[in-house]
MIVEXTI-74029 format. One record per atom (N, C-alpha, C, O): residue in one letter; x, y, z. Coordinates in steps of 0.02 Angstrom, whole numbers, padded with zeros to 5 digits, always signed. Atoms other than C-alpha are relative to their C-alpha. Example, Ala and Ser with C-alpha at 12.3 -4.5 7.8 and 13.67 -1.06 7.14 Angstrom:
A+00045-00059+00000;A+00615-00225+00390;A+00045+00060+00000;A+00097+00059+00033;S-00042-00059-00003;S+00684-00053+00357;S-00039+00055+00037;S-00014+00110+00045;
This chain:
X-00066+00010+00031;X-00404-00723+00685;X+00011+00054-00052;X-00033+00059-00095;X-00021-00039+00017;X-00313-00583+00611;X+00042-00012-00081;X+00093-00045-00072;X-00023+00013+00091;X-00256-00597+00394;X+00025+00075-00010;X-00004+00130-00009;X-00008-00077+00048;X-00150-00468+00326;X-00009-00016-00071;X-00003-00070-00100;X+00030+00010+00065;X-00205-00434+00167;X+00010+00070-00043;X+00028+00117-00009;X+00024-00020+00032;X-00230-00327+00006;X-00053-00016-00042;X-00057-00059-00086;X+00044-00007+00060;X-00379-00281-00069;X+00012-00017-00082;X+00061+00012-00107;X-00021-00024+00076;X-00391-00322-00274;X+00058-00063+00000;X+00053-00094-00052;X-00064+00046-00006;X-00233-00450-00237;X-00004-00037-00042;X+00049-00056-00068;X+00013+00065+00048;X-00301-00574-00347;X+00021+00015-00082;X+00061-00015-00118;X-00017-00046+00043;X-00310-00448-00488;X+00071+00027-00026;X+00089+00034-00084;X-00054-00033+00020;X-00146-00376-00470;X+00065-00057+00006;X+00124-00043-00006;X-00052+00072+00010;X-00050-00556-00458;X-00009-00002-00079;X+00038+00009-00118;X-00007+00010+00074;X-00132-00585-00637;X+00034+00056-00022;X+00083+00032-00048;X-00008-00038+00025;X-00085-00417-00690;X+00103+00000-00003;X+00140+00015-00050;X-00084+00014+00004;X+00119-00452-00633;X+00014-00043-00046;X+00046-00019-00093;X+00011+00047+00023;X+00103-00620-00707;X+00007+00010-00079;X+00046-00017-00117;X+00005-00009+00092;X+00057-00555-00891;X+00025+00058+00011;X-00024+00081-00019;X-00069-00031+00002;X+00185-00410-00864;X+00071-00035-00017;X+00111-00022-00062;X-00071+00034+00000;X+00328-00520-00837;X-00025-00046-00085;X+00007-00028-00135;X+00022+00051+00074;X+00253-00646-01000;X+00002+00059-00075;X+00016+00047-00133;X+00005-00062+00051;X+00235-00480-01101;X+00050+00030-00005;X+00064+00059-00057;X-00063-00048+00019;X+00390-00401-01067;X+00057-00060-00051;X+00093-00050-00101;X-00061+00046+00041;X+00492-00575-01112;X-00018-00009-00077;X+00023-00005-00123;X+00035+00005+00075;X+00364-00602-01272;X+00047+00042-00038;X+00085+00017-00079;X-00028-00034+00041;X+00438-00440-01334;X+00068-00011+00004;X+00090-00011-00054;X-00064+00019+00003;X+00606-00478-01299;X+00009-00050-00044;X+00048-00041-00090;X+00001+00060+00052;X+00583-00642-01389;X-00002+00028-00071;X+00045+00014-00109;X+00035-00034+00053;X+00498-00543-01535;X+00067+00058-00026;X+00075+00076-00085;X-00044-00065+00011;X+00628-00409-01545;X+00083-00033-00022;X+00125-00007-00058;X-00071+00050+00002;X+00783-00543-01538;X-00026-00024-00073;X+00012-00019-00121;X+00028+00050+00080;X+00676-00637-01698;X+00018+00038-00035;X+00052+00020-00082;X+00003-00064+00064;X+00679-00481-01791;X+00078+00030+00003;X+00085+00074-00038;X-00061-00017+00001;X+00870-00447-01755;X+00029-00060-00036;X+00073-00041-00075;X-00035+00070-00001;X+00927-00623-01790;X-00036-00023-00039;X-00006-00067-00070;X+00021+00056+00054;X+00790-00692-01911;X+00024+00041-00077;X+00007+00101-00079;X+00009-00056+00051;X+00849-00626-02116;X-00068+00009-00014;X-00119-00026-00013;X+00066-00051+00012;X+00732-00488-02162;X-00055-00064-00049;X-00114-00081-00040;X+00057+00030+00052;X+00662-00601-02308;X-00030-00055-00008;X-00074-00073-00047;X+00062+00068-00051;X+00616-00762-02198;X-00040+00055+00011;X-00089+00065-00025;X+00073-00016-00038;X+00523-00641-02087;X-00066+00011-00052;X-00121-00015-00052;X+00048-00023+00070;X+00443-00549-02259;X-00028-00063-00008;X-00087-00053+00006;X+00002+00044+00032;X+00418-00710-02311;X-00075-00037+00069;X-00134-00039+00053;X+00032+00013-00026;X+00335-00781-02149;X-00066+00029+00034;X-00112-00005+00057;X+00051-00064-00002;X+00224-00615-02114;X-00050-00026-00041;X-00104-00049-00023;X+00037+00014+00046;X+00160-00651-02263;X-00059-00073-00002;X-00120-00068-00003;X+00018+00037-00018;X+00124-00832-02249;X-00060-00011+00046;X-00113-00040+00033;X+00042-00001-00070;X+00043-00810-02070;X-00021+00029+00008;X-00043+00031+00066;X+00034-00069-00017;X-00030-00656-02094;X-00049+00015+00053;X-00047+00061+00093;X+00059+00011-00052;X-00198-00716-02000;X+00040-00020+00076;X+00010-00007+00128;X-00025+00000-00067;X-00086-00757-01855;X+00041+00057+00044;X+00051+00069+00103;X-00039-00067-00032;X+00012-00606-01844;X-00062+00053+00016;X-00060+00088+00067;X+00041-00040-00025;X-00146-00509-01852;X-00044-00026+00070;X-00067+00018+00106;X+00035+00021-00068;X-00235-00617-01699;X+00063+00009+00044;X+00042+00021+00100;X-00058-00028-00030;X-00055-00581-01625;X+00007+00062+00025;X+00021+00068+00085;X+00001-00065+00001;X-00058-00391-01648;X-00065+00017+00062;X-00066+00062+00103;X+00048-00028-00036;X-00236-00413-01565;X-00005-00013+00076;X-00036+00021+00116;X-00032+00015-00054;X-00170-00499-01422;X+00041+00054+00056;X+00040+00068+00116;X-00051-00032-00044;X-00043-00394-01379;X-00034+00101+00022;X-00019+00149+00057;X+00035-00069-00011;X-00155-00242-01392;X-00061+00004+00072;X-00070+00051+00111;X+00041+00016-00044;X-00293-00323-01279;X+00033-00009+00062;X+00000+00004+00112;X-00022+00002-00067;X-00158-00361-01141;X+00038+00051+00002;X+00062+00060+00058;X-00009-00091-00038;X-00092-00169-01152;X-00046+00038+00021;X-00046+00095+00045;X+00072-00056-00023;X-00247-00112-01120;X-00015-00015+00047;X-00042+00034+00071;X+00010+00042-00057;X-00275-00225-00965;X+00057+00036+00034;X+00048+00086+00069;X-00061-00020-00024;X-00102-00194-00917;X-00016+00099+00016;X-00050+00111+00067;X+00016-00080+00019;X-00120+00020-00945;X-00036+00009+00048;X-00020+00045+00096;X+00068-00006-00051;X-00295-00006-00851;X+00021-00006+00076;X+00007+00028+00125;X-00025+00050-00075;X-00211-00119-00710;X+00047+00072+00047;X+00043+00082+00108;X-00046-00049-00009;X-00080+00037-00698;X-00030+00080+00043;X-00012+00117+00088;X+00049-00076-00017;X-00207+00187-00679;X-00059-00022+00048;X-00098+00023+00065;X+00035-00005-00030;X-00313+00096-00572;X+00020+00002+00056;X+00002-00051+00082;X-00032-00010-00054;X-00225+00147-00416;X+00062-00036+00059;X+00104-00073+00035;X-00032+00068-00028;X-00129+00055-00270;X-00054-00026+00036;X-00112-00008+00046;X+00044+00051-00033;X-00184-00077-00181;X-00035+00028+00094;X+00001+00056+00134;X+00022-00001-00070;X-00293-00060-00007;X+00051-00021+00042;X+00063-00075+00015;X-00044+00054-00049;X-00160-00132+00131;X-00066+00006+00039;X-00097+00059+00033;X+00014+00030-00042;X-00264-00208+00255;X+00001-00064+00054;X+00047-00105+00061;X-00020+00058-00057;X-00303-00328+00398;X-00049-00033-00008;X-00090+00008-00030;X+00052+00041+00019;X-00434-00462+00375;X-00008-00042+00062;X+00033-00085+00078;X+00023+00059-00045;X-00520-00548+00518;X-00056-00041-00014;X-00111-00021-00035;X+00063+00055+00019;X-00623-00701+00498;X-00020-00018+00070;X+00011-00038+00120;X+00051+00005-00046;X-00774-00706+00595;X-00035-00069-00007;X-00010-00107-00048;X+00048+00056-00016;X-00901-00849+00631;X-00046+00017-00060;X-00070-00030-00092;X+00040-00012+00053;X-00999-00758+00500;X+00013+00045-00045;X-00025+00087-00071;X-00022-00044+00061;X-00891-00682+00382;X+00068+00036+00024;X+00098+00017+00074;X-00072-00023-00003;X-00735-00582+00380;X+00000+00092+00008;X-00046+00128-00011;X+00010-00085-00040;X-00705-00389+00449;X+00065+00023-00022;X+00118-00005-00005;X-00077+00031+00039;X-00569-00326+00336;X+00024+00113+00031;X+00002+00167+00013;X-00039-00073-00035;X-00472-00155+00432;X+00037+00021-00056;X+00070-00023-00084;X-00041-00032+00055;X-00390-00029+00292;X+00055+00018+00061;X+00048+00030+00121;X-00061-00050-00026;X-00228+00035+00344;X-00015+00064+00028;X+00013+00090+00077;X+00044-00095-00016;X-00335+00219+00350;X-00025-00002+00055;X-00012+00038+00100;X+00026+00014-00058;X-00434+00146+00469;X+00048+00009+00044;X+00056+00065+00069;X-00060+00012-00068;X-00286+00088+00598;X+00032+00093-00009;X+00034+00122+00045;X-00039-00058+00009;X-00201+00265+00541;X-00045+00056+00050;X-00033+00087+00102;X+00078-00034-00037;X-00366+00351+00592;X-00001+00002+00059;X+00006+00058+00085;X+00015+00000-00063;X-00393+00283+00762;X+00052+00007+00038;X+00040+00006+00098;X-00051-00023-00048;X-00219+00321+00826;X+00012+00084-00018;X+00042+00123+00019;X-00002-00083-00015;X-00237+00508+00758;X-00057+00032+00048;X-00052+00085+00077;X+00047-00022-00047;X-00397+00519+00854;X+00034-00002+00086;X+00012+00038+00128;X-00027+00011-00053;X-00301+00475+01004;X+00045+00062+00001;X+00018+00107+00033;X-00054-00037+00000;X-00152+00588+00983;X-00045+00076+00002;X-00029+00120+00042;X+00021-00066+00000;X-00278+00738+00935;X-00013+00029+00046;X-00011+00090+00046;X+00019-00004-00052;X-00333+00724+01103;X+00048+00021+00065;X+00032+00042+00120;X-00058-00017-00051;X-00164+00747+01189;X+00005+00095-00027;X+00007+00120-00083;X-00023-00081+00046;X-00134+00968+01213;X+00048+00014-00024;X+00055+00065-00057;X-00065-00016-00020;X+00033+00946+01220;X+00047-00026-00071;X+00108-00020-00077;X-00025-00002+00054;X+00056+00892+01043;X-00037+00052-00062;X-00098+00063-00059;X+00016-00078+00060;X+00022+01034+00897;X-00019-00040-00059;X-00072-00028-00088;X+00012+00013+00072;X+00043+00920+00740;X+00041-00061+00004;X+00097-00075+00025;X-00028+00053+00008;X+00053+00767+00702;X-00017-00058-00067;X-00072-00052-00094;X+00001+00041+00073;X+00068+00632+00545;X+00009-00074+00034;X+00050-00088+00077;X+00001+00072-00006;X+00029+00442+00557;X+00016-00039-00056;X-00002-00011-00108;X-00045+00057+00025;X+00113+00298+00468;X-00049-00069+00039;X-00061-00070+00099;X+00007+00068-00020;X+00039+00121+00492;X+00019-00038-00045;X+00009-00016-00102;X-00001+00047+00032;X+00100-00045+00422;X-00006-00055+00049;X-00007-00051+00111;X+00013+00046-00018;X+00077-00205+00447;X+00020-00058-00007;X+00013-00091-00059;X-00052+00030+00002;X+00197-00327+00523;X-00001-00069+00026;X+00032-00073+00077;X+00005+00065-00043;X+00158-00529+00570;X-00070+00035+00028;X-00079+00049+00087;X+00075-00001-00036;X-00034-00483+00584;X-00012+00054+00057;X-00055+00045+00100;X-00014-00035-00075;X+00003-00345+00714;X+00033+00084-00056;X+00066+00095-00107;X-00013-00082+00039;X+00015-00145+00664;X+00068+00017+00030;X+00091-00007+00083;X-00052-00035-00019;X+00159-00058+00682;X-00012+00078-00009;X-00031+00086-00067;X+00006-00079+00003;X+00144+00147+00697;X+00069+00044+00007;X+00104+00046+00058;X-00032-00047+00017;X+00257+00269+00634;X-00028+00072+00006;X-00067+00101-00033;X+00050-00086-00020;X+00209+00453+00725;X+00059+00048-00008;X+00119+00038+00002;X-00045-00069+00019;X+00287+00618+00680;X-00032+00053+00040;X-00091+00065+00025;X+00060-00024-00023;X+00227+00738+00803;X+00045+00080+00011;X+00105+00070+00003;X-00003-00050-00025;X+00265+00914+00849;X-00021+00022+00066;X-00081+00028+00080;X+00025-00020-00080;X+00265+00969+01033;X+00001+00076+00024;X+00035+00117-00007;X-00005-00061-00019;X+00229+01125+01134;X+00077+00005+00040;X+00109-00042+00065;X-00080+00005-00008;X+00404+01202+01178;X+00013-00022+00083;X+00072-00026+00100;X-00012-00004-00069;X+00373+01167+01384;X-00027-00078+00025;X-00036-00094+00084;X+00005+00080-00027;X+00328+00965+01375;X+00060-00031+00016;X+00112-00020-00015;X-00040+00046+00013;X+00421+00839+01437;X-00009-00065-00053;X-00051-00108-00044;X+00010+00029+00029;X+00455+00745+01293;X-00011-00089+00002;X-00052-00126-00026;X-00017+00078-00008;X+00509+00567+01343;X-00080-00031+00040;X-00100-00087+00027;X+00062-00018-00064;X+00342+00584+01477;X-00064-00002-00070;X-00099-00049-00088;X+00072+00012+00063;X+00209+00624+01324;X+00037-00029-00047;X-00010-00038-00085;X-00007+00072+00034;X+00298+00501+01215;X-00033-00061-00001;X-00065-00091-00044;X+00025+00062-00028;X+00269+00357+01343;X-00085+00017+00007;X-00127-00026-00002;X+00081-00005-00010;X+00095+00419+01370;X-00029+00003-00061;X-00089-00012-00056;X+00037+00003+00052;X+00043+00431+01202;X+00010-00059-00057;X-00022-00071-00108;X+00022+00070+00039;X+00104+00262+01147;X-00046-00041+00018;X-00082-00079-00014;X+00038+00040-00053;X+00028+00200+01299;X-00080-00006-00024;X-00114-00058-00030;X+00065-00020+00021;X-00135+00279+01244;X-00013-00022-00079;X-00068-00048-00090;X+00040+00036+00063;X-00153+00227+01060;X+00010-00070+00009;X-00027-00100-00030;X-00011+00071+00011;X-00093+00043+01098;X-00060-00009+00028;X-00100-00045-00003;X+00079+00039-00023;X-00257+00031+01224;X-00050+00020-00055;X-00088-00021-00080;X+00057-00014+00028;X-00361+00118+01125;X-00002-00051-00071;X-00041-00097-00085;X-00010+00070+00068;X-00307+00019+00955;X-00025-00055+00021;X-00083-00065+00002;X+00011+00053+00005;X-00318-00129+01004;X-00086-00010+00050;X-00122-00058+00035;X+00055+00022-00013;X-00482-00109+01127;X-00067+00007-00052;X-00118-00027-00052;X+00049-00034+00086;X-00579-00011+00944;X+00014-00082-00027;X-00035-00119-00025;X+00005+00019+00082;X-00506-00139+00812;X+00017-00082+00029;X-00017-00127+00003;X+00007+00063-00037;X-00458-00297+00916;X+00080-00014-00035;X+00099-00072-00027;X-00079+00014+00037;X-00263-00291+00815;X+00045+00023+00058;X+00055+00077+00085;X-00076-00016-00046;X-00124-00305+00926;X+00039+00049-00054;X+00041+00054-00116;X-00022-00055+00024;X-00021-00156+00923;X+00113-00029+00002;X+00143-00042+00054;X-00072+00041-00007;X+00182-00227+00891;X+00030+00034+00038;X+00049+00016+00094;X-00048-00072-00041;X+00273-00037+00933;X-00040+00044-00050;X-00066+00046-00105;X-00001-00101+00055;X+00249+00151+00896;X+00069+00029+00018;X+00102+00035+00070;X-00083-00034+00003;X+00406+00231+00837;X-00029+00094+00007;X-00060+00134-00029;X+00015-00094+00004;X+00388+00418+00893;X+00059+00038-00015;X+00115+00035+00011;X-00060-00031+00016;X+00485+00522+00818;X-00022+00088+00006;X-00071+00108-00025;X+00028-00080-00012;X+00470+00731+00872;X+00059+00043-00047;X+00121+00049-00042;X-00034-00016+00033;X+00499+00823+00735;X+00025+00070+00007;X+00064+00092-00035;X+00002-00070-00025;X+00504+00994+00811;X-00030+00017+00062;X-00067-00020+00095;X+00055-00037-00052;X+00442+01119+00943;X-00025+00043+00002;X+00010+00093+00009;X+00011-00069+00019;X+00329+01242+00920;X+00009+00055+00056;X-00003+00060+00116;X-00017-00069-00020;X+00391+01415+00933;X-00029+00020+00046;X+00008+00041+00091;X+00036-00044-00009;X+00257+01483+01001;X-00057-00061+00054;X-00075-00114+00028;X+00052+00035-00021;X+00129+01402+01138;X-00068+00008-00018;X-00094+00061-00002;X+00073-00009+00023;X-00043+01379+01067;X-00035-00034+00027;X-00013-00089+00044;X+00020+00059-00042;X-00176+01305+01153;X-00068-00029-00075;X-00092+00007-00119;X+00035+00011+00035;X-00293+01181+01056;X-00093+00015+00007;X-00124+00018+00060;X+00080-00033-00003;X-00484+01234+01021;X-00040-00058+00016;X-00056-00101-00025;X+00029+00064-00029;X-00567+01112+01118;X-00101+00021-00018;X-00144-00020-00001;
């Protein structure tokens, strides 16, 4: 059984979570200080001092989380299958991977860029390819969706939904590849 998933997910729910609580805090905080007179607040600063300073330390400890949460990259997309003895979790790179290995293999394309996402548990492929100027295109289209859908799905066991091919050019010039 097939789970789409991100890596870290757990992580970056809390991290939205106390974004959204942190951005309204200051809004709250920023409205007080427009709307409360200056010489309550003076007045209550003072008072609460020990709370404004465990306040200050608050809000410093969840920018730094937050900041951290920011720089530590994006998330993995993946696919998660649960096994009998554990779970087999496919990156996006992966699926991206094994349909450029396929395509590299066709002569009749020069250059090509992969796209995968992942749509109802099932990949979807986005190909950008460059052809030699004397293929028929529509002909190595169908043959090279044909060919990563078996191969995908007999490698990774993920149904393949569609591949959108899109040819973004033709090269000038016939080159043959260095086999």
């Amino acid at each position: 059984m097939w789970l789409y998933g991100r890596e870290g997910c757990d992580l970056k729910l809390v991290s939205k979570v106390l974004s959204v609580i942190y951005i309204v805090s200051i809004l709250i905080i920023a409205l007080g200080v427009l709307l409360i007179p200056q010489g309550r607040l003076v007045d209550w600063i003072r008072f609460d001092y020990k709370y404004v300073v465990v306040g200050s330390a608050v809000y410093l400890l969840v920018s730094l989380f937050l900041l951290l949460m920011s720089a530590s990259g994006k998330d993995v997309e993946s696919v998660v299958m649960l096994t009998e003895h554990g779970e087999i979790a496919l990156s996006i790179v992966t699926l991206e991977n094994l349909a450029k290995s396929v395509i590299n293999e066709l002569k009749d394309v020069k250059e090509a860029k992969v796209k995968a996402h992942i749509v109802k548990n099932q990949v979807v492929y986005y190909i950008s390819i460059i052809v030699a100027r004397d293929v028929v295109i529509p002909e190595l289209s169908e043959k090279l969706q044909k060919q990563v859908i078996e191969f995908v799905e007999r490698n990774s066991g993920i149904k393949v939904a569609a591949i959108k091919v899109k040819v973004e050019n033709v090269a000038a010039f016939l080159r043959h590849k260095v086999e």
